[in-house]
MARBA-3410 file (N, C-alpha, C, O; in Angstrom, 1 decimal):
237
-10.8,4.7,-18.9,-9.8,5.7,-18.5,-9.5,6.6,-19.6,-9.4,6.1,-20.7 ~ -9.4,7.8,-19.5,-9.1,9.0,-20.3,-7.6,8.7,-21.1,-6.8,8.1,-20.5 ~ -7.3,9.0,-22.3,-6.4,9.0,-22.6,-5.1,10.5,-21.8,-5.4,11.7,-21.6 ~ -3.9,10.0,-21.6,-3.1,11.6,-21.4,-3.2,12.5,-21.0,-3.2,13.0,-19.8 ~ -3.1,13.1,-22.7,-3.5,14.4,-23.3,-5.0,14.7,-22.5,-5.2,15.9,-22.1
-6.0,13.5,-22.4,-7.2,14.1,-22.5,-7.3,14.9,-20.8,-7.9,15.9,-20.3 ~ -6.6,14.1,-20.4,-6.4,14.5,-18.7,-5.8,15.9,-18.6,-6.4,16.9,-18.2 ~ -4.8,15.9,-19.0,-3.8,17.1,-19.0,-4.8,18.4,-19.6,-4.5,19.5,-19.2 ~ -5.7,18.3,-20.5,-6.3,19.3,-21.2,-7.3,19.2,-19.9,-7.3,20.3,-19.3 ~ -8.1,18.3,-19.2,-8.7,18.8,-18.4,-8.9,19.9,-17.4,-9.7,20.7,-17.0
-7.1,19.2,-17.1,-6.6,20.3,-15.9,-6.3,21.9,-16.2,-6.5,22.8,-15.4 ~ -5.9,22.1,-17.7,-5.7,23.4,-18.6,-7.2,24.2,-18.2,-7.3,25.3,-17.7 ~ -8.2,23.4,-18.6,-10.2,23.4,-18.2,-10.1,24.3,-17.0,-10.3,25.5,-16.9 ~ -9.6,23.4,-16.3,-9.8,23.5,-14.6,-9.4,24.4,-14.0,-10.1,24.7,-13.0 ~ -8.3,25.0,-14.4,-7.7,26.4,-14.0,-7.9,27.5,-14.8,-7.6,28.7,-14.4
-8.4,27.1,-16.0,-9.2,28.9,-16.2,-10.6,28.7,-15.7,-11.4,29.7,-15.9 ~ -11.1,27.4,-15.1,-12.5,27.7,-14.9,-12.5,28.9,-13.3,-13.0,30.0,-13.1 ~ -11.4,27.7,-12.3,-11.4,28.6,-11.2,-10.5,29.7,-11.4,-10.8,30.5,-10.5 ~ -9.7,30.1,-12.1,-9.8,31.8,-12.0,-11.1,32.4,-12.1,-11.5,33.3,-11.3 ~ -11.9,32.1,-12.9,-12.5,32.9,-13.8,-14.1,32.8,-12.4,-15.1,33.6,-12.5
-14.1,32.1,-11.7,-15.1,32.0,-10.1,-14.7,32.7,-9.4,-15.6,33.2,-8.7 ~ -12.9,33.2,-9.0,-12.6,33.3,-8.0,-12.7,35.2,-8.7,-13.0,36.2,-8.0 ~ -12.4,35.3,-10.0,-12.5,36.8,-10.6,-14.4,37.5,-10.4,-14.9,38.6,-10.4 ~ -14.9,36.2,-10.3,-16.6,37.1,-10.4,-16.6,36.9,-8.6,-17.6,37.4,-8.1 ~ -15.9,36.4,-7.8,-16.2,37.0,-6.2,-16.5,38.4,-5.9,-15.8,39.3,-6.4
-17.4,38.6,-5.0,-17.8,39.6,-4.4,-17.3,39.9,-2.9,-17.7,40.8,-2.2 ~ -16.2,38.9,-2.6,-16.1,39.1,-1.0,-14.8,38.4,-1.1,-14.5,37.6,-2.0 ~ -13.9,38.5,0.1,-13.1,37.7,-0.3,-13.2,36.2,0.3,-12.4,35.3,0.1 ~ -14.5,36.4,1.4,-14.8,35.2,1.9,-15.2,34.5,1.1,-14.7,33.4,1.3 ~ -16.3,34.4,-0.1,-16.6,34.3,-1.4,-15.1,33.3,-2.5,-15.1,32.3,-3.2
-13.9,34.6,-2.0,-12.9,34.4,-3.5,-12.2,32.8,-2.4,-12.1,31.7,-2.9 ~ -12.0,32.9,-1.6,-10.8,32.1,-0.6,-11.8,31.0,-0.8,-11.0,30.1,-1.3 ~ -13.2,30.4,-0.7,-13.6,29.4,-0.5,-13.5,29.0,-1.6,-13.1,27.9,-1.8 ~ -13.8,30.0,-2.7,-14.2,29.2,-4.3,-12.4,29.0,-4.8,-12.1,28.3,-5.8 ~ -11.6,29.5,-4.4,-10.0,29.0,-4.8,-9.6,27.9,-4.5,-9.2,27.2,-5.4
-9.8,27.5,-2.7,-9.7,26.7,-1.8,-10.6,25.2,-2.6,-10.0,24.2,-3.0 ~ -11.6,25.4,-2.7,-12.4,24.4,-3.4,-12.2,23.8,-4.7,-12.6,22.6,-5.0 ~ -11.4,25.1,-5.8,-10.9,24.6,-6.8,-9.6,23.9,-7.0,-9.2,23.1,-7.8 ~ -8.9,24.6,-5.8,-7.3,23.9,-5.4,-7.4,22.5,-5.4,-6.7,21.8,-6.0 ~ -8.2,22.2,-4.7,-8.4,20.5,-4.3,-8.9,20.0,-5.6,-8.4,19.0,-6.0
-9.6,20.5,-6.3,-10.1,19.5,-7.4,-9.2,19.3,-8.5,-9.2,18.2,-9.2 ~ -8.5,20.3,-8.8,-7.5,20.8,-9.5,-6.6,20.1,-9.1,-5.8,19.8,-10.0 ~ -6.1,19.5,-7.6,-5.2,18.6,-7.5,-5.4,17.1,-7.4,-4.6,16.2,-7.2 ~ -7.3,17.1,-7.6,-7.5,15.8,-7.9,-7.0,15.6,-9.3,-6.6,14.4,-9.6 ~ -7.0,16.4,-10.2,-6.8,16.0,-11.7,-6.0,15.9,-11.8,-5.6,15.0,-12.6
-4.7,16.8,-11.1,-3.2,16.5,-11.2,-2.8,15.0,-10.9,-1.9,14.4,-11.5 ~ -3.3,14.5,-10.1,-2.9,13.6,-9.6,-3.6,12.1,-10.4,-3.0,11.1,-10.7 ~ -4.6,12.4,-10.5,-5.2,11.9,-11.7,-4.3,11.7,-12.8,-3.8,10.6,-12.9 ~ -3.8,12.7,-13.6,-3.2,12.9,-14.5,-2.3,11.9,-14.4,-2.2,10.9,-15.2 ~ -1.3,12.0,-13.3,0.1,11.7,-13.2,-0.2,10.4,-13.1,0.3,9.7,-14.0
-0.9,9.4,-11.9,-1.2,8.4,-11.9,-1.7,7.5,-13.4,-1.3,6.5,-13.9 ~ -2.5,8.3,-13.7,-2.9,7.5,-15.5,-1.6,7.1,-16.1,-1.3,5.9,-16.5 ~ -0.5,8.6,-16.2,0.7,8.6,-17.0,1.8,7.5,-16.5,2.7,7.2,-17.4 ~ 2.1,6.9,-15.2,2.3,6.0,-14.8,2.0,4.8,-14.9,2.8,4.1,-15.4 ~ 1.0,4.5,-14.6,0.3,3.4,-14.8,0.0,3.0,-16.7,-0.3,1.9,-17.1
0.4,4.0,-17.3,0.0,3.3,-18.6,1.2,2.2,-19.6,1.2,1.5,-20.6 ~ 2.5,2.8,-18.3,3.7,1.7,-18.5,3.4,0.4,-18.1,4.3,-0.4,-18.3 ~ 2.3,0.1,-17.6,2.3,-1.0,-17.2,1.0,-2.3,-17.3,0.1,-3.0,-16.8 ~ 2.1,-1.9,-19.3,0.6,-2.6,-20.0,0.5,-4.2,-19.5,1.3,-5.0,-19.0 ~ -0.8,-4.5,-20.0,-1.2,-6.2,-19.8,0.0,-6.8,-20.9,0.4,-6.4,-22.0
0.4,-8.0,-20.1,1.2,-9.0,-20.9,2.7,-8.3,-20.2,3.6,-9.1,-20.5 ~ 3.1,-7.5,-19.8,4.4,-6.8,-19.4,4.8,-7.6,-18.6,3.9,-8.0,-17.8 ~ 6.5,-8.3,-18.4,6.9,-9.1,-17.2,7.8,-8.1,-16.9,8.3,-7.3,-17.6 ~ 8.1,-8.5,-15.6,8.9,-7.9,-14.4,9.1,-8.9,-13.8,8.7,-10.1,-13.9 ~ 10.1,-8.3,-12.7,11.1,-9.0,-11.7,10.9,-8.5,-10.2,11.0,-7.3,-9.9
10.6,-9.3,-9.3,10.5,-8.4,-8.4,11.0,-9.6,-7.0,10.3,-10.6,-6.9 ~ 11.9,-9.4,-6.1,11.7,-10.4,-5.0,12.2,-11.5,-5.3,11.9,-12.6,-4.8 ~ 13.4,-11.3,-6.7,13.7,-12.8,-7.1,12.7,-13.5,-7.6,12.7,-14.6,-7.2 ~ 11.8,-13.1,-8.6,10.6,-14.0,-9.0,9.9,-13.7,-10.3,9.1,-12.9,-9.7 ~ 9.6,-13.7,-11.2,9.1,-13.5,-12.5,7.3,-13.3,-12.3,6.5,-14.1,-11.9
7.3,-11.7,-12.7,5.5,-11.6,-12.4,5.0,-11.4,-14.1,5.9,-11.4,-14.9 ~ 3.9,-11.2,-14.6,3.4,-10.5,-15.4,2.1,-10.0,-15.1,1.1,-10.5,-14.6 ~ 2.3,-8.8,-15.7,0.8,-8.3,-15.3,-0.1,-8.5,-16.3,0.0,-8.5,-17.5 ~ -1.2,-8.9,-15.3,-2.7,-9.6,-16.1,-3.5,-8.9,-16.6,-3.9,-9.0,-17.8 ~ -4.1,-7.6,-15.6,-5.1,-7.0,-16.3,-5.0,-5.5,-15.3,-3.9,-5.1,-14.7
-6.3,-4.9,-15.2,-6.1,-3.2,-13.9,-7.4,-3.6,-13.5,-8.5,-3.9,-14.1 ~ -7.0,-3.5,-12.2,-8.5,-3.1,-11.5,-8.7,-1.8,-11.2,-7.7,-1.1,-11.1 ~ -10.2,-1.2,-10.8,-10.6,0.0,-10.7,-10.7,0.6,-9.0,-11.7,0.4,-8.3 ~ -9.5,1.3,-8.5,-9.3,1.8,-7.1,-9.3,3.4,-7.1,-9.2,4.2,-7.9 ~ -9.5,3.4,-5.7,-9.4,4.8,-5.4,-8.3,5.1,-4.4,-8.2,4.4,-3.4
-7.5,6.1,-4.6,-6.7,6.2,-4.1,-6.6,7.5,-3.6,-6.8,8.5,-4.3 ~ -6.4,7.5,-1.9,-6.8,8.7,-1.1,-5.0,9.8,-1.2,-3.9,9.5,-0.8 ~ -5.6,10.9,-1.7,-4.9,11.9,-1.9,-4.9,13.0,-0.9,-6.0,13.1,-0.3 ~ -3.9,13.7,-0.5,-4.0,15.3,0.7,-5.5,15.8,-0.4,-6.5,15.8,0.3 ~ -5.8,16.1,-1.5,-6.8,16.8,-2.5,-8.0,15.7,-2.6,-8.8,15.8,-3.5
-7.9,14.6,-1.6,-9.2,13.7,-1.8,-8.7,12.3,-2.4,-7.5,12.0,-2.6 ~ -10.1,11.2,-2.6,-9.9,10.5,-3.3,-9.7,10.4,-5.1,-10.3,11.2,-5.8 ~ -9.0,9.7,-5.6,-8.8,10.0,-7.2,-8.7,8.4,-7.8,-7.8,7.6,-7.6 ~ -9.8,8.1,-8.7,-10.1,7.2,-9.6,-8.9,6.5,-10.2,-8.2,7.4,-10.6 ~ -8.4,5.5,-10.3,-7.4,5.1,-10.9,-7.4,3.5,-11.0,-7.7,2.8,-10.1
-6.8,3.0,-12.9,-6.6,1.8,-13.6,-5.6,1.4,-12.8,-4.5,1.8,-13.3 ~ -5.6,0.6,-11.5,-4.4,-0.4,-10.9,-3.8,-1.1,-11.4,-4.5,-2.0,-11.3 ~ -2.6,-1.6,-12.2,-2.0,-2.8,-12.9,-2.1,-3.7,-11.9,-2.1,-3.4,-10.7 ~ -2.2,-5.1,-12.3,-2.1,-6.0,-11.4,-1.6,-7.1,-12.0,-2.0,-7.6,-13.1 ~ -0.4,-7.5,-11.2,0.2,-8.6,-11.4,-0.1,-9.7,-10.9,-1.0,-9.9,-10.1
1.0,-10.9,-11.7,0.4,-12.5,-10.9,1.9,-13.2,-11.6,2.5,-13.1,-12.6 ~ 2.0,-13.9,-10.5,3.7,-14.9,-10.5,3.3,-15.6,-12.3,2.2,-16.0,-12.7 ~ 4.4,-15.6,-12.9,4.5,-15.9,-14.2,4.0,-17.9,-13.7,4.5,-18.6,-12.8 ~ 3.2,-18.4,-14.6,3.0,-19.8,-14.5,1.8,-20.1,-13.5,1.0,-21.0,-13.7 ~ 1.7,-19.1,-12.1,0.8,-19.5,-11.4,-0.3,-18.0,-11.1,-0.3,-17.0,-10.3
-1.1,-18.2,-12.0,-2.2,-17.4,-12.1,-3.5,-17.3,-11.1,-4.6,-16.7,-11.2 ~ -3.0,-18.2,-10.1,-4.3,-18.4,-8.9,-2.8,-18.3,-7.5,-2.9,-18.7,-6.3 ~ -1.8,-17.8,-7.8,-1.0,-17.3,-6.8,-1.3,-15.2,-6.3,-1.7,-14.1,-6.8 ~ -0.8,-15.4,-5.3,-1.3,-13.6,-4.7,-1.3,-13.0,-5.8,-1.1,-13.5,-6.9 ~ -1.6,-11.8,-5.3,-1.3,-10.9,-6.9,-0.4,-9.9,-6.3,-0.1,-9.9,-5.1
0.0,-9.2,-7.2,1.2,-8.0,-6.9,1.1,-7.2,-6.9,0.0,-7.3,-7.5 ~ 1.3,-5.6,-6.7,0.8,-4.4,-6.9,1.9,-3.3,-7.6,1.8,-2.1,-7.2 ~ 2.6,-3.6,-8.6,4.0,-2.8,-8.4,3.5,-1.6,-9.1,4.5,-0.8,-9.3 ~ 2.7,-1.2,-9.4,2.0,0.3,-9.3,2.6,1.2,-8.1,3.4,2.1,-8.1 ~ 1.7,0.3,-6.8,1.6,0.8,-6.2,2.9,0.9,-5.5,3.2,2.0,-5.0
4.0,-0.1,-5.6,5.3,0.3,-5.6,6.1,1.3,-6.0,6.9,2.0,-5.3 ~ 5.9,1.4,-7.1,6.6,1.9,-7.7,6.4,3.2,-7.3,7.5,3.8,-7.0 ~ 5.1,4.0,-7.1,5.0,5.3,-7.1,5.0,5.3,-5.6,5.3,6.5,-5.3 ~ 5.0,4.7,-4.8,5.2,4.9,-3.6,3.5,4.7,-2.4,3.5,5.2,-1.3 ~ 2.8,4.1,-2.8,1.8,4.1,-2.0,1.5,3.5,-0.7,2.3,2.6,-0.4
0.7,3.5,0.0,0.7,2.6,1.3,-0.6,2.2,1.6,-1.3,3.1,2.1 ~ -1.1,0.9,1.3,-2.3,0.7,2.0,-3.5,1.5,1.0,-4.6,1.4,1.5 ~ -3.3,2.1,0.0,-4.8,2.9,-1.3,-4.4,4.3,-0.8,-5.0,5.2,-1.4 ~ -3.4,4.8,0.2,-2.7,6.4,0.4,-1.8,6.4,0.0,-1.0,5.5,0.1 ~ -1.7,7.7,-0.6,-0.5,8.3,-0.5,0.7,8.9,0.7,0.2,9.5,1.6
1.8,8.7,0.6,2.6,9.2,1.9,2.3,10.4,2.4,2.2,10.5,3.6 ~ 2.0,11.3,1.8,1.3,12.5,2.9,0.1,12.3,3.3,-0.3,13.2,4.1 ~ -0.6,11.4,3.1,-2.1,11.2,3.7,-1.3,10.7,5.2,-1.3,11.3,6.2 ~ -0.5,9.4,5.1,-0.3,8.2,5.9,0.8,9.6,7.0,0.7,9.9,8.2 ~ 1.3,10.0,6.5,1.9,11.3,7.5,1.5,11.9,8.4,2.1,12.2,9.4
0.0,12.2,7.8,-0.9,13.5,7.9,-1.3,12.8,9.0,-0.7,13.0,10.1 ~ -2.3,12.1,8.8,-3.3,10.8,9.8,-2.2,10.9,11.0,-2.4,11.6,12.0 ~ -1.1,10.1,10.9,0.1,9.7,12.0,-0.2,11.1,12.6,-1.3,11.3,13.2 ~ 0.4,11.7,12.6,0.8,13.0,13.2,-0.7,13.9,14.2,-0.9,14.2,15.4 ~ -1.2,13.9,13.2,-2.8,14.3,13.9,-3.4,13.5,14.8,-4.3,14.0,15.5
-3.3,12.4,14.8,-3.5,11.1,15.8,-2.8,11.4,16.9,-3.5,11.9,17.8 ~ -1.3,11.2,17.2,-0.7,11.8,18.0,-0.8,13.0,18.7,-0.2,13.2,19.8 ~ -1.5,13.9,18.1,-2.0,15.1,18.6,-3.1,15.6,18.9,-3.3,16.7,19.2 ~ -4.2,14.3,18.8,-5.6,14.5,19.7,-5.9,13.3,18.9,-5.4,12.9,17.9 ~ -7.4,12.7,19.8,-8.4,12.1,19.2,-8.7,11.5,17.7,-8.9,12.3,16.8
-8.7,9.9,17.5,-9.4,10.0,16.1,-10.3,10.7,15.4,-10.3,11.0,14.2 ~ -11.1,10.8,16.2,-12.5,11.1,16.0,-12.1,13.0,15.2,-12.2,13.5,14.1 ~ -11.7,13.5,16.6,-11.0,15.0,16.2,-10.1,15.0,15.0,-10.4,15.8,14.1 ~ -9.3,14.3,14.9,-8.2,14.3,13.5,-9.3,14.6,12.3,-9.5,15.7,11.8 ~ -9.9,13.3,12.2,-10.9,13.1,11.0,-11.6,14.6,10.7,-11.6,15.2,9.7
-12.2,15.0,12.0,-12.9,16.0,11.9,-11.9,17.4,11.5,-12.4,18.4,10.8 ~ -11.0,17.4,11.9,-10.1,18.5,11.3,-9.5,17.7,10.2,-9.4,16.6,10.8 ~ -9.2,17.4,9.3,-9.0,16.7,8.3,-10.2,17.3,7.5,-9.9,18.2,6.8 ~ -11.7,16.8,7.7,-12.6,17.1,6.8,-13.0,18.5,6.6,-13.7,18.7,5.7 ~ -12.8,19.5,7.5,-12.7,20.7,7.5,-11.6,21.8,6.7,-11.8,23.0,6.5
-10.3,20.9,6.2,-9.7,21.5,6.0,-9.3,21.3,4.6,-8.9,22.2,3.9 ~ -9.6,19.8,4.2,-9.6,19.1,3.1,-10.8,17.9,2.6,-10.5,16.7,2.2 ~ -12.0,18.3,2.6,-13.3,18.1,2.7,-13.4,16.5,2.5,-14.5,16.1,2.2 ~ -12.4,15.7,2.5,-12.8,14.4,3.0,-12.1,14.0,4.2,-11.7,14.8,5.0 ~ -11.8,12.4,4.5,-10.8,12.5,5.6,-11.1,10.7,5.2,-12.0,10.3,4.4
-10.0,9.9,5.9,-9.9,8.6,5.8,-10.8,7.8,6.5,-11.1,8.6,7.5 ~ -11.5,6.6,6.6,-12.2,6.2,7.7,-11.7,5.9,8.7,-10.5,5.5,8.8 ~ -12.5,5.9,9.6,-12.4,5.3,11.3,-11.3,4.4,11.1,-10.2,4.6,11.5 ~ -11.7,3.3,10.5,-11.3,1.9,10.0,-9.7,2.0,9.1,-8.9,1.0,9.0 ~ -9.5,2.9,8.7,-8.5,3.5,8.0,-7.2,4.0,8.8,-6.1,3.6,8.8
-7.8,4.9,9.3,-6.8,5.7,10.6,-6.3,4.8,11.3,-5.1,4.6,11.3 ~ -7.4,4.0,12.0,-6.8,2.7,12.8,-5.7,1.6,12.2,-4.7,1.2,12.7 ~ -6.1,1.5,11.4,-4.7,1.1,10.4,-3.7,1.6,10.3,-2.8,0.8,10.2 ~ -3.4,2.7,10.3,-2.8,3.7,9.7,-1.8,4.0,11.2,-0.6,4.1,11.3 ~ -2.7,4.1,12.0,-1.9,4.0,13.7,-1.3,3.2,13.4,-0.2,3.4,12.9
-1.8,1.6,13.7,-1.3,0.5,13.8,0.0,-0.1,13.5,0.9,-0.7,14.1 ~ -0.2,0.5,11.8,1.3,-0.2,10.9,2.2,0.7,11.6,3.0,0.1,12.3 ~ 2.3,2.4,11.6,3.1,3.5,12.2,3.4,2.8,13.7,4.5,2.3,14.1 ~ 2.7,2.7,14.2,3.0,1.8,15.8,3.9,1.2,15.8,5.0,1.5,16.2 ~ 3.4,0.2,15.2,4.0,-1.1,15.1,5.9,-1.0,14.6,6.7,-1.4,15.4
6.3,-0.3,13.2,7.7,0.2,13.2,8.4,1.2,14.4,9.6,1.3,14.4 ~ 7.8,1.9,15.2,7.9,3.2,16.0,8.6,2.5,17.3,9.4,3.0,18.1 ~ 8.2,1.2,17.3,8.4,0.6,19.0,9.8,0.1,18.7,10.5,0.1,19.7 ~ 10.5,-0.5,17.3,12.3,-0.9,17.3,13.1,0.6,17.7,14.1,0.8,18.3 ~ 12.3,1.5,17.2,13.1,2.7,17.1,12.8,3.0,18.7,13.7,2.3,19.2
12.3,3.4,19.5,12.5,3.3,21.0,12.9,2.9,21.5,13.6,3.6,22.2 ~ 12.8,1.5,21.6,13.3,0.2,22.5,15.4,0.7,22.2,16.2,0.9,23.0 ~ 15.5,0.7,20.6,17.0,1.1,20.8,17.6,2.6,20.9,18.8,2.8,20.7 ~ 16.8,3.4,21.1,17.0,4.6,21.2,17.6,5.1,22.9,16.9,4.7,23.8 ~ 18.9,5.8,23.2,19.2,6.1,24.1,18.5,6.6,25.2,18.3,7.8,25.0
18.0,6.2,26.3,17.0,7.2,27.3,17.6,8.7,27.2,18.9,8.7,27.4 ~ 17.3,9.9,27.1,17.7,11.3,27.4,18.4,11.5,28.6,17.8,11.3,29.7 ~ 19.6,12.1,28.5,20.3,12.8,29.5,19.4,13.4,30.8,18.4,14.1,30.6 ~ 19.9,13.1,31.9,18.8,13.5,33.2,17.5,12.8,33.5,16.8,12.9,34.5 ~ 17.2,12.2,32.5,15.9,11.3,32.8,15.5,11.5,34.1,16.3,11.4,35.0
14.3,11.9,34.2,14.2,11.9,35.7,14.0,13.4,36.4,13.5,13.6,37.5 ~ 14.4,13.9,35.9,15.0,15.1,36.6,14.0,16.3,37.3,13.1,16.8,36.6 ~ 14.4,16.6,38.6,13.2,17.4,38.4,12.9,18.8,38.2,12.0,19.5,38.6 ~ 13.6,19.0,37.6,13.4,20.8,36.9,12.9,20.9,36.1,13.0,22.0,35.5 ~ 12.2,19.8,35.4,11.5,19.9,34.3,12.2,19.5,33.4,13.4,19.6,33.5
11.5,18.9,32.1,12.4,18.6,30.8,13.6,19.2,30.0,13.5,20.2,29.4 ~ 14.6,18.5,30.1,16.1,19.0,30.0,15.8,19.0,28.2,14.9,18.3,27.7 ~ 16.8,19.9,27.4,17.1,19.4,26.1,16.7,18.1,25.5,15.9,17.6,24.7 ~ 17.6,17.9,26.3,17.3,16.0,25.8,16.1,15.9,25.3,15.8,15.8,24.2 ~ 15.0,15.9,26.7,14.0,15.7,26.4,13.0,15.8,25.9,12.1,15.1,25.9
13.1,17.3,25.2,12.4,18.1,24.1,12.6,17.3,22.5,11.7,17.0,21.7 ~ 14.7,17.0,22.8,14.5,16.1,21.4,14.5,14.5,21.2,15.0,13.8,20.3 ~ 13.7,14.3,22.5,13.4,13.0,22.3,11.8,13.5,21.7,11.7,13.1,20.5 ~ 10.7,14.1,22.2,9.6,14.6,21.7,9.5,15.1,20.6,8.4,15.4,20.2 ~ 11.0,15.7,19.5,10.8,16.0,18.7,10.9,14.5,17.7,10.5,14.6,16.6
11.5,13.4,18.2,12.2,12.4,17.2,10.8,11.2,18.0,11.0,10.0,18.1 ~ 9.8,11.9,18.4,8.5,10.9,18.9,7.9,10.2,17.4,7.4,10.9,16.5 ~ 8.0,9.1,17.2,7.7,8.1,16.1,6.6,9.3,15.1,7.2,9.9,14.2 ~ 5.5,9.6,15.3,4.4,10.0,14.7,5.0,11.3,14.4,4.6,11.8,13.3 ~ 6.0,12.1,15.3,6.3,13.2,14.5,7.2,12.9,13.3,7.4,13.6,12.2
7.8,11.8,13.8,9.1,11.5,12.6,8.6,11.5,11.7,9.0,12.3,10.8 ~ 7.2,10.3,11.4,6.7,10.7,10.3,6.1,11.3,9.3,6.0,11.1,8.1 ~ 5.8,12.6,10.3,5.0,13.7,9.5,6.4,14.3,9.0,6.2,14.8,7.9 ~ 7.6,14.4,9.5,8.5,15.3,8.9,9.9,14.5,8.1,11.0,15.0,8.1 ~ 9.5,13.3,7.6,10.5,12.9,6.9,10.4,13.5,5.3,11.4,13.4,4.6
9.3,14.1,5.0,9.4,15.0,3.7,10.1,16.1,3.9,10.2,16.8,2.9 ~ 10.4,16.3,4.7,11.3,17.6,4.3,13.2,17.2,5.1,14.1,18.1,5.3 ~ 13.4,16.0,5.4,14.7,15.5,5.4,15.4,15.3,6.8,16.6,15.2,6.8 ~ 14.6,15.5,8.0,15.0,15.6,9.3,16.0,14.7,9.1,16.5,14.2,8.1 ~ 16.4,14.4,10.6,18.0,13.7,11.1,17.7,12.3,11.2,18.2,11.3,10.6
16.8,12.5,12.3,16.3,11.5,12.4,15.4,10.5,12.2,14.5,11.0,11.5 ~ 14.9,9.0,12.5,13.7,8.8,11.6,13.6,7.5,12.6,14.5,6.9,13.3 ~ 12.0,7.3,12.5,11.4,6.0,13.3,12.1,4.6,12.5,12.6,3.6,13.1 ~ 12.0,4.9,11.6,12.6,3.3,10.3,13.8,2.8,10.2,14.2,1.6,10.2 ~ 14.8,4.1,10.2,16.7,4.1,10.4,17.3,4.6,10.5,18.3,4.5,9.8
17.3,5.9,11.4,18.0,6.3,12.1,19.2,7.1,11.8,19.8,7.9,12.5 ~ 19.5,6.3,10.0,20.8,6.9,9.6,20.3,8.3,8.8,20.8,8.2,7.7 ~ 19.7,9.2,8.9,19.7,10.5,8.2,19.5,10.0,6.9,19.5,11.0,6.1 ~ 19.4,9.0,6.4,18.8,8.6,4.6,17.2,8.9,4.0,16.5,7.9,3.7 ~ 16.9,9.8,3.9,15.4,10.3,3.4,15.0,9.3,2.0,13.9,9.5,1.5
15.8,8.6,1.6,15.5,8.5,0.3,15.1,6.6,1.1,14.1,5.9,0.7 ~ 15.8,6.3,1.9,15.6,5.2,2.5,14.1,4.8,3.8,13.5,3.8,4.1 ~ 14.2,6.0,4.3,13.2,6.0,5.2,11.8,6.2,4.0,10.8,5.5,4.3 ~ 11.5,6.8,3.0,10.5,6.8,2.8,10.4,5.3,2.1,9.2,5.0,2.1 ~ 11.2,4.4,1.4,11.0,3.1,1.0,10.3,2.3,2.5,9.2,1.6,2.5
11.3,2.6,3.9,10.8,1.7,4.8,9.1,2.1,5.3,8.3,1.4,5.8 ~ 8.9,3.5,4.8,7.3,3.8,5.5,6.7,3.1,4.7,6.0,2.2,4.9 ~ 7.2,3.6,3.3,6.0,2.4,1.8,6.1,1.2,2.6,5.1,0.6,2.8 ~ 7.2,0.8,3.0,7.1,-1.2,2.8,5.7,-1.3,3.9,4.6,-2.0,3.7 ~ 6.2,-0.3,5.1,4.5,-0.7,6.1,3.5,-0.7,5.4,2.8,-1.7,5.1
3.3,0.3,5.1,1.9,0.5,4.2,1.5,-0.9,3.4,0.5,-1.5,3.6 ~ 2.6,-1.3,2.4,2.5,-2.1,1.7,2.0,-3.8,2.2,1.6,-4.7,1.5 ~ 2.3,-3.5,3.6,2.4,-5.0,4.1,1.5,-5.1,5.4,0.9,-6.1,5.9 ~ 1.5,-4.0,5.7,0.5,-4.1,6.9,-1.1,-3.2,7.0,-1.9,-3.7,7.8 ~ -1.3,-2.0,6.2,-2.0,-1.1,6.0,-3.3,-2.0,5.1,-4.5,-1.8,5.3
-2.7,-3.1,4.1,-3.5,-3.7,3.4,-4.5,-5.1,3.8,-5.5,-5.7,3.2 ~ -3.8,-5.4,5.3,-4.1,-6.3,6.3,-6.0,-5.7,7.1,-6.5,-6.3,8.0
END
C-alpha cells in the first residue's frame, strides 16, 4: 500500500494530467469524454486516498470495543471496494475477539466509514433505485454506460434482497393513503406514498428527506447507520 502523501501527490498527477487531455481536445465530443473518463479515475484516487488515510488508524495489535466485547485487530486483507467512480484497491483491517483467534472476524473499517456488503452507500442507493425503475439486467447496463463499471448480477440481487427485506416493516406499519381505492385516479396521498416507496427512500436519504424505509423519524444521521447495518449483515450473506 502507498504511503499518504504518496496517494495524495498522485491525485495532484491526475489532475494536471486530465486538464492538460481535455486542453489538446479537438471537439468537444473529444474534451467531455476525456474529462468524464478522467473524473472517475481521479475519484478512484480520491477515494483511494481517503480510505488508505483511514484505515492506517487501524494498526495491527490495536484493541477496540465493539458489541460489549474486546476485539484486536490481527492483520489487513487485500479488497476491493465498489465506488459510484468504480472499484478501488484497499488494506482491510481485520479483527478477531481478543483470546479467541479462530472466532468470526470483524470488520470495523468497514464500520466505521460506513460500508455495506464491499459498497459504498451511494453504490447500494444507486443499484436500489434503478432496480426499482426497470430490469436488472437494464440497471447494470445503464450503470456501465454512465460509470464504466456496474455491480454483478449476483451483487444487485443482494443488494435488492437486504433493501427488501428492511422495506417490508416500513409498509406493513405505514398508514394506507387517504381514498385508497378511489376512482379518479391517484389522490395526493398516493403520489406520496410512491414518493416514500422503500427503493426511492433509499436513493434519497443523502440529501435528508422526511421520511425513510429504516425509521420513519426524519433522523438522517440514523437512517444511514440502519442501511450500513443491512449491508453489514445481510449484503455479506
Amino acid at each position: 500500500m502507498a504511503s499518504i502523501q504518496q496517494s495524495w501527490d498522485e491525485v495532484d498527477r491526475r489532475v494536471r494530467e486530465v486538464r492538460r487531455t481535455v486542453e489538446r481536445a479537438t471537439s468537444a465530443e473529444e474534451a467531455e469524454g476525456a474529462a468524464w473518463a478522467g473524473l472517475l479515475a481521479l475519484g478512484q484516487l480520491l477515494m483511494g486516498a481517503y480510505f488508505d488515510q483511514r484505515a492506517s488508524a487501524w494498526m495491527t495489535g490495536k484493541r477496540y470495543s465493539h458489541a460489549d466485547r474486546r476485539y484486536e485487530i490481527v492483520g489487513a486483507e487485500g479488497v476491493e471496494i465498489g465506488t459510484r467512480f468504480g472499484k478501488v484497491a484497499v488494506a482491510r483491517p481485520v479483527g478477531r475477539l481478543v483470546g479467541a483467534p479462530r472466532a468470526s472476524r470483524d470488520l470495523p473499517f468497514d464500520r466505521e466509514v460506513g460500508l455495506a456488503g464491499g459498497f459504498t452507500l451511494p453504490v447500494v442507493t444507486l443499484v436500489a433505485r434503478l432496480t426499482a425503475l426497470m430490469a436488472f439486467a437494464a440497471s447494470r447496463e445503464l450503470m456501465k454506460s454512465l460509470l464504466a463499471w456496474a455491480p454483478s448480477s449476483r451483487s444487485v440481487l443482494r443488494i435488492v434482497d437486504a433493501v427488501g427485506a428492511q422495506a417490508r416493516p416500513f409498509l406493513e406499519q405505514a398508514p394506507p393513503p387517504d381514498e385508497d381505492g378511489a376512482r379518479n385516479g391517484p389522490s395526493r396521498s398516493h403520489k406520496t406514498a410512491h414518493r416514500d416507496h422503500p427503493f426511492r427512500g433509499m436513493a434519497i436519504t443523502q440529501n435528508g428527506a422526511s421520511r425513510s424505509p429504516v425509521s420513519g423519524d426524519g433522523d438522517h444521521t440514523k437512517r444511514r447507520i440502519a442501511i450500513t447495518h443491512v449491508g453489514s449483515e445481510h449484503l455479506s450473506k
